[in-house]
C-alpha positions as protocol buffer text, in pm:
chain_id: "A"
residue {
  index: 1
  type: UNK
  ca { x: 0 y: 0 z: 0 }
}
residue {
  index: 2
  type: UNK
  ca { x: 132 y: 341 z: -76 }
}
residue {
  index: 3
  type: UNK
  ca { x: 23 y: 704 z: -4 }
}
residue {
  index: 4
  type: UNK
  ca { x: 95 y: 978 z: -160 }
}
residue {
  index: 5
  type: UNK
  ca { x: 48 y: 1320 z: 32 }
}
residue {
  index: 6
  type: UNK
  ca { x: 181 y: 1596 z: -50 }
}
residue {
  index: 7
  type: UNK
  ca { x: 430 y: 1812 z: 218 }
}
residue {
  index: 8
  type: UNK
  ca { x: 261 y: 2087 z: 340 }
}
residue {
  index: 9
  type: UNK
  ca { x: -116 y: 1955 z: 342 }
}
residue {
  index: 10
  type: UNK
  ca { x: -232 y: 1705 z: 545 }
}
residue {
  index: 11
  type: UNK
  ca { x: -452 y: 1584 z: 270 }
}
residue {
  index: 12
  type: UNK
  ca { x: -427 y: 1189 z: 87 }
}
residue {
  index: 13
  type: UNK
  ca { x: -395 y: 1320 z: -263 }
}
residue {
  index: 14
  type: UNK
  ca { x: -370 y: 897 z: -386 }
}
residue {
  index: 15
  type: UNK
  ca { x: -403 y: 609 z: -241 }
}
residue {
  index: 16
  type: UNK
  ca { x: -283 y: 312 z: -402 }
}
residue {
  index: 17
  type: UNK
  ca { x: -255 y: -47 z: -293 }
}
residue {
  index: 18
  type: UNK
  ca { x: -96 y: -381 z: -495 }
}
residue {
  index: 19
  type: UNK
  ca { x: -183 y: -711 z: -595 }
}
residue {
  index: 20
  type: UNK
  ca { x: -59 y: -925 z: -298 }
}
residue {
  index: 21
  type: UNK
  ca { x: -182 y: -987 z: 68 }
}
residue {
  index: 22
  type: UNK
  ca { x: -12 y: -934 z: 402 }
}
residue {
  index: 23
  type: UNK
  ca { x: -107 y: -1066 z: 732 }
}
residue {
  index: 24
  type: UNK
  ca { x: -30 y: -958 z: 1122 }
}
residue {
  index: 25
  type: UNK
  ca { x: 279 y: -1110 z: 1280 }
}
residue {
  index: 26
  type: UNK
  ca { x: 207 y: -1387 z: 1534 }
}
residue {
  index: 27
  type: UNK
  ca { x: 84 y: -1284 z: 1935 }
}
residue {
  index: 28
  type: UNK
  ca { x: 98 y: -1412 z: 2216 }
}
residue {
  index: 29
  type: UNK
  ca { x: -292 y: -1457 z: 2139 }
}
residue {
  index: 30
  type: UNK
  ca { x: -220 y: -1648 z: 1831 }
}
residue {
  index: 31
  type: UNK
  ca { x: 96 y: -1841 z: 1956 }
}
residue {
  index: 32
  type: UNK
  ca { x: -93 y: -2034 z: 2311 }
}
residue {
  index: 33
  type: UNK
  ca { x: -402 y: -2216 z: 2099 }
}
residue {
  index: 34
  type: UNK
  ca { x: -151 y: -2273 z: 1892 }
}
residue {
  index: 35
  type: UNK
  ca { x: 33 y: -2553 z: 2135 }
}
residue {
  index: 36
  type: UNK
  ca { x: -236 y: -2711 z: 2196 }
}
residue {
  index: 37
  type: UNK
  ca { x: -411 y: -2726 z: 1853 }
}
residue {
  index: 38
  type: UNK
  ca { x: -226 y: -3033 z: 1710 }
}
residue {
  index: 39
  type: UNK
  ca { x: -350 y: -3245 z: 1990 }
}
residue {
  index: 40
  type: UNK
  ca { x: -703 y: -3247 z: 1866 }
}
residue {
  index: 41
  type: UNK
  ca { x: -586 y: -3433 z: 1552 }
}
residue {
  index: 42
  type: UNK
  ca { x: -576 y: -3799 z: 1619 }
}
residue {
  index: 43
  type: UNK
  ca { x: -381 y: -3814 z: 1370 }
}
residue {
  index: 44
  type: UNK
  ca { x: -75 y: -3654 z: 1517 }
}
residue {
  index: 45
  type: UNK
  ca { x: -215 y: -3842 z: 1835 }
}
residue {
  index: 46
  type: UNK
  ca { x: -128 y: -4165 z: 1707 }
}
residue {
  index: 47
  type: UNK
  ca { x: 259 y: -4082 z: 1567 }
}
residue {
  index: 48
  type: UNK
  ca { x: 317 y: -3943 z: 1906 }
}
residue {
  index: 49
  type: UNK
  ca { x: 206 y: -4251 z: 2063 }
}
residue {
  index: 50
  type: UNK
  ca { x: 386 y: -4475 z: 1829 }
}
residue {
  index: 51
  type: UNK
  ca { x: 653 y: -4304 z: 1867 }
}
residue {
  index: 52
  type: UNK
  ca { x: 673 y: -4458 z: 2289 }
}
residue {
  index: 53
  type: UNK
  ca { x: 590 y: -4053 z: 2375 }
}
residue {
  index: 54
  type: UNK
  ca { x: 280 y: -3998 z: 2671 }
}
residue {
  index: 55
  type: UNK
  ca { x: 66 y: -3721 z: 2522 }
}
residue {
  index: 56
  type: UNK
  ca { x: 107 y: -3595 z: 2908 }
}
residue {
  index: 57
  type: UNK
  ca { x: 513 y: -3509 z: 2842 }
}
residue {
  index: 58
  type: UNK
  ca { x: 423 y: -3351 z: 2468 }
}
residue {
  index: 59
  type: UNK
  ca { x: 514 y: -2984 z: 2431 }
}
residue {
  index: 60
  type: UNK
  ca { x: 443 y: -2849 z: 2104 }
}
residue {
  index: 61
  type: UNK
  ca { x: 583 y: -2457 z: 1991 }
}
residue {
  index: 62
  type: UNK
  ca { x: 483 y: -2259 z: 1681 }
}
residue {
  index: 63
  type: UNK
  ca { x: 815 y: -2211 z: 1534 }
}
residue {
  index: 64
  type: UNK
  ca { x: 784 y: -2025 z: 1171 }
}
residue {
  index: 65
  type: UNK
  ca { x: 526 y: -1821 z: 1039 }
}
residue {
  index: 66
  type: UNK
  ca { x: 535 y: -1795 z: 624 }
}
residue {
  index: 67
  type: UNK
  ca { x: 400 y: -1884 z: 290 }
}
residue {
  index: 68
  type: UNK
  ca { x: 388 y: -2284 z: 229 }
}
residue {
  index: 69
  type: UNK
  ca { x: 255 y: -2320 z: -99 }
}
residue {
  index: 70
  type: UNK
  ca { x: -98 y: -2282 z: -265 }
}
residue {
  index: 71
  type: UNK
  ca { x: -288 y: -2460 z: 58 }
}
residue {
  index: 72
  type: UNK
  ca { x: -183 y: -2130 z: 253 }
}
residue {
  index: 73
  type: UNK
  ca { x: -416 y: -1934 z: -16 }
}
residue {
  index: 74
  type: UNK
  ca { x: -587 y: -1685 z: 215 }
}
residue {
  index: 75
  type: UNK
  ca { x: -489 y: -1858 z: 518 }
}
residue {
  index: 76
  type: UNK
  ca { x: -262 y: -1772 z: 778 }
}
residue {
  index: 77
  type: UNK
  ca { x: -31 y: -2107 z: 817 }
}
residue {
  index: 78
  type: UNK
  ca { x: 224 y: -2164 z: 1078 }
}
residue {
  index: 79
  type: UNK
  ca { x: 484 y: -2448 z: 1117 }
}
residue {
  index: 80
  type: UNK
  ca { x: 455 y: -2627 z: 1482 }
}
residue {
  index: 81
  type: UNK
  ca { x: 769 y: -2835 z: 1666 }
}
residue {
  index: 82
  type: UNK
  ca { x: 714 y: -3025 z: 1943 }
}
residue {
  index: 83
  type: UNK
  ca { x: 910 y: -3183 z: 2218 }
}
residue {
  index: 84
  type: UNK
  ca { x: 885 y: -3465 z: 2471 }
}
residue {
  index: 85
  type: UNK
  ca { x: 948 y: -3266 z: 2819 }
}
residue {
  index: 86
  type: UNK
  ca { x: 986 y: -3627 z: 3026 }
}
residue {
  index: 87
  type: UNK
  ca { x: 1246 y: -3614 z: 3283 }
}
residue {
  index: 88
  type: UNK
  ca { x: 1424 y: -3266 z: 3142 }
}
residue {
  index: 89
  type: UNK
  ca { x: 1362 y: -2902 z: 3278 }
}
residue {
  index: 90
  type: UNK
  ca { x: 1517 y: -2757 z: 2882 }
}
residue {
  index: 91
  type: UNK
  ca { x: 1242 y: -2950 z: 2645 }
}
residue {
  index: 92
  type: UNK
  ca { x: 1507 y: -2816 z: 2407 }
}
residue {
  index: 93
  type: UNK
  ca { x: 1716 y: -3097 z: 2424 }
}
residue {
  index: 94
  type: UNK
  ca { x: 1462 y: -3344 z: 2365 }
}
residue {
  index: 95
  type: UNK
  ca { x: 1292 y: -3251 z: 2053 }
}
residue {
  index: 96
  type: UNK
  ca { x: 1105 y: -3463 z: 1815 }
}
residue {
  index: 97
  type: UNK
  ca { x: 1318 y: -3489 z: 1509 }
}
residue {
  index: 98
  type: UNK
  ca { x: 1134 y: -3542 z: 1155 }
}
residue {
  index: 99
  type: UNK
  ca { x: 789 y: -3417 z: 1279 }
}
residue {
  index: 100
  type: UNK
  ca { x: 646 y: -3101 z: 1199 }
}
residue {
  index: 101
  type: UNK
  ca { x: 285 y: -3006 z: 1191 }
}
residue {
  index: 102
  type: UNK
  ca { x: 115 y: -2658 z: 944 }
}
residue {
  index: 103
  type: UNK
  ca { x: -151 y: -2521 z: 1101 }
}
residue {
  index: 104
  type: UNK
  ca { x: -385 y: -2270 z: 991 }
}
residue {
  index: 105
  type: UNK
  ca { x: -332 y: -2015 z: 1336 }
}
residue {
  index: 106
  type: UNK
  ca { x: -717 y: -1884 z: 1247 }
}
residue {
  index: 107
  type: UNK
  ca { x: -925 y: -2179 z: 1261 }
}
residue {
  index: 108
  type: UNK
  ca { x: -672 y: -2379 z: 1487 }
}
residue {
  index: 109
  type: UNK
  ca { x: -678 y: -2674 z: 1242 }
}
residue {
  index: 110
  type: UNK
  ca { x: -417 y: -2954 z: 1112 }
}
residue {
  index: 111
  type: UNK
  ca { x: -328 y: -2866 z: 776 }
}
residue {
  index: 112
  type: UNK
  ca { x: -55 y: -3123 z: 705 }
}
residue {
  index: 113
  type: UNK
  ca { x: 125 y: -3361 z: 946 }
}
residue {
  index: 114
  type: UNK
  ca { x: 501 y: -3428 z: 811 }
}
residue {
  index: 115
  type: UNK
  ca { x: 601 y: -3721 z: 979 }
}
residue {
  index: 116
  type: UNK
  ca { x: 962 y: -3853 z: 878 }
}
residue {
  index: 117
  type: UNK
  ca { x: 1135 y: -3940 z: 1149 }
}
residue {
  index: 118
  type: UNK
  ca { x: 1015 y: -4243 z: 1305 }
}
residue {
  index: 119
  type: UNK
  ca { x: 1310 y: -4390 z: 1355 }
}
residue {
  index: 120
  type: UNK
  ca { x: 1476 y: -4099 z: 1417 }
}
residue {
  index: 121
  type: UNK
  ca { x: 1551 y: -4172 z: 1827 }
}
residue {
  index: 122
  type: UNK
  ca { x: 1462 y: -3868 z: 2095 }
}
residue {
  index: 123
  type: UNK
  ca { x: 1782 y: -3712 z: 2288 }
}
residue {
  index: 124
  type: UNK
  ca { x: 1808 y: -3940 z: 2639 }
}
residue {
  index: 125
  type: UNK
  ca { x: 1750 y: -3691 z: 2894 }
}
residue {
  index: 126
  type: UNK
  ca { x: 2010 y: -3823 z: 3137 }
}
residue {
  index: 127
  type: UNK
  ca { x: 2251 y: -3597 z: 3225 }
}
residue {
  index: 128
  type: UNK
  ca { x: 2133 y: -3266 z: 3046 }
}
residue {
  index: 129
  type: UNK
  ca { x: 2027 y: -3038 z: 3387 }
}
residue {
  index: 130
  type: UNK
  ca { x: 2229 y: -2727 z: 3323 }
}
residue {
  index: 131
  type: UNK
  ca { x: 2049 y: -2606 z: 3679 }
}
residue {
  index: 132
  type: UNK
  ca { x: 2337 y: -2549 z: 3924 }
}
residue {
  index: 133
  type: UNK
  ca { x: 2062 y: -2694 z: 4159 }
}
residue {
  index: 134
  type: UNK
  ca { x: 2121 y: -3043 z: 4010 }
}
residue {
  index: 135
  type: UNK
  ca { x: 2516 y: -3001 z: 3952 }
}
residue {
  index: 136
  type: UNK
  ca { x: 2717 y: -3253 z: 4172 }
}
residue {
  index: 137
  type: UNK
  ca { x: 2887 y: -2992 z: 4337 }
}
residue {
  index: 138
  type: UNK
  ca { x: 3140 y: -3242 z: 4547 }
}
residue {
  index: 139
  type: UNK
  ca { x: 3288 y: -3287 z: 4188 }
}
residue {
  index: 140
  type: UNK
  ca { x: 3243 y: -2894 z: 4025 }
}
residue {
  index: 141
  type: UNK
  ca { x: 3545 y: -2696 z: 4058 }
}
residue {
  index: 142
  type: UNK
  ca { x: 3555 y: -2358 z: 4025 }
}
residue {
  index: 143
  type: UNK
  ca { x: 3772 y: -2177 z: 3793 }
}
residue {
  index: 144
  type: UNK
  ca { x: 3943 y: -1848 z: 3892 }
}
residue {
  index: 145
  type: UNK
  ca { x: 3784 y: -1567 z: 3683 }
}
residue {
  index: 146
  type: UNK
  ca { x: 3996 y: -1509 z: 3325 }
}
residue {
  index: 147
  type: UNK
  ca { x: 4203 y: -1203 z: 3349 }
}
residue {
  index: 148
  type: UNK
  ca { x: 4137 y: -923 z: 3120 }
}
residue {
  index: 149
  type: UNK
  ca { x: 4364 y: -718 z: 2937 }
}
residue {
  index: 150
  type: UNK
  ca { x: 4774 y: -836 z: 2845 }
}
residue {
  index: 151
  type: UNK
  ca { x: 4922 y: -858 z: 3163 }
}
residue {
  index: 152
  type: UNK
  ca { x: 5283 y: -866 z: 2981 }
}
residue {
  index: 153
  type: UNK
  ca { x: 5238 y: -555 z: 2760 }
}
residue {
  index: 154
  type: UNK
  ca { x: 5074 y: -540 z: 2427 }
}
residue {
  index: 155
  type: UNK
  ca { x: 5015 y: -894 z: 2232 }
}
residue {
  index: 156
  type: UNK
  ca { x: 4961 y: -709 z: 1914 }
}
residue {
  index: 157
  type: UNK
  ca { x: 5108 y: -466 z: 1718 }
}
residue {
  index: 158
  type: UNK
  ca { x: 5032 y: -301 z: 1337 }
}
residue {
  index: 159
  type: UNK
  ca { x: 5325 y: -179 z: 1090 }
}
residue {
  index: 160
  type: UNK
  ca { x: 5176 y: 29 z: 820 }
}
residue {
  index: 161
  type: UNK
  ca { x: 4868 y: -232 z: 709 }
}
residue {
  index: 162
  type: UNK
  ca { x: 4988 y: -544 z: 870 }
}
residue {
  index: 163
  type: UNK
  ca { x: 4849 y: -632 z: 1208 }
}
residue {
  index: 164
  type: UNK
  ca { x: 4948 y: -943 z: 1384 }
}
residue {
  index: 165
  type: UNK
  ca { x: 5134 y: -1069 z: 1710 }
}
residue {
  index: 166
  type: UNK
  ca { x: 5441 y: -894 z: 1845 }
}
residue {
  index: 167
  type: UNK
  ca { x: 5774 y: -1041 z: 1678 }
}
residue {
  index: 168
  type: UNK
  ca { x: 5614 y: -1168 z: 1434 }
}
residue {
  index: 169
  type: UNK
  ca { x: 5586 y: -874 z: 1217 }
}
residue {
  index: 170
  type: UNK
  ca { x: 5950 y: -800 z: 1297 }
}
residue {
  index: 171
  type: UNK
  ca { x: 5866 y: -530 z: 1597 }
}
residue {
  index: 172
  type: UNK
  ca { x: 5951 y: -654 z: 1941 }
}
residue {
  index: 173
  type: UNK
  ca { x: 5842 y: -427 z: 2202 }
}
């Protein structure tokens, strides 16, 4: 869409717009419904369960608004990810490789369900707490903090264009 208005009226002298469509970015209004949509597709239900997941320990993200093809025709379509969450506080680390569900964000329905990964095998969630809660802190040993700044002098020097360590540009300091 374009106006034109000229500079010293406040008056729309054209107003013009073109051929193709736009929609609104995702909210927070669109992105919540939007976990919880794929579940009502048995469908999806079924490769989750096949795939040894409890529908309980399912988290499921909106992760890419954009245009995917034809189907999306005036449509808003989003791509969702989703993760088992079962024994992990990062879901992160366990997602659910080769699955990805479009959804149409307005009417909350399954579009498409790719499902490739079947024997693609979910991240173990053993030893993936980053919480220093759940560190073994009999074995964590702290490092001393990194100094900042060359405690010898300058490490680097420049001669005309050339900029490299000292000595090896033939300065020594």
């Amino acid at each position: 869409m374009r106006r034109v208005r000229p500079m010293l009226t406040s008056e729309v002298t054209r107003h013009e717009t073109g051929p193709l469509s736009g929609y609104p970015t995702m909210t927070k209004e669109n992105m919540t419904p939007a976990t919880w949509a794929p579940l009502s597709n048995a469908d999806f239900n079924r490769t989750i369960i096949d795939r040894g997941i409890d529908l309980t320990d399912l988290t499921c993200l909106p992760i890419s608004t954009g245009w995917f093809g034809e189907s999306e025709e005036s449509r808003r379509l989003i791509k969702v990810q989703c993760y088992s969450m079962k024994g992990i506080a990062n879901f992160y680390m366990r997602p659910i490789k080769g699955l990805t569900v479009l959804l149409d964000m307005d009417t909350k329905e399954v579009i498409h369900i790719v499902d490739q990964g079947k024997n693609i095998p979910i991240p173990k969630a053993a030893d993936t707490d980053y919480r220093f809660s759940a560190l073994n802190t009999q074995q964590l040993r702290l490092k001393k903090p990194d100094i900042l700044g060359a405690t010898r002098g300058p490490e680097f020097c420049h001669r005309g264009r050339a900029f490299g360590p000292v000595g090896k540009l033939g300065i020594s300091l």
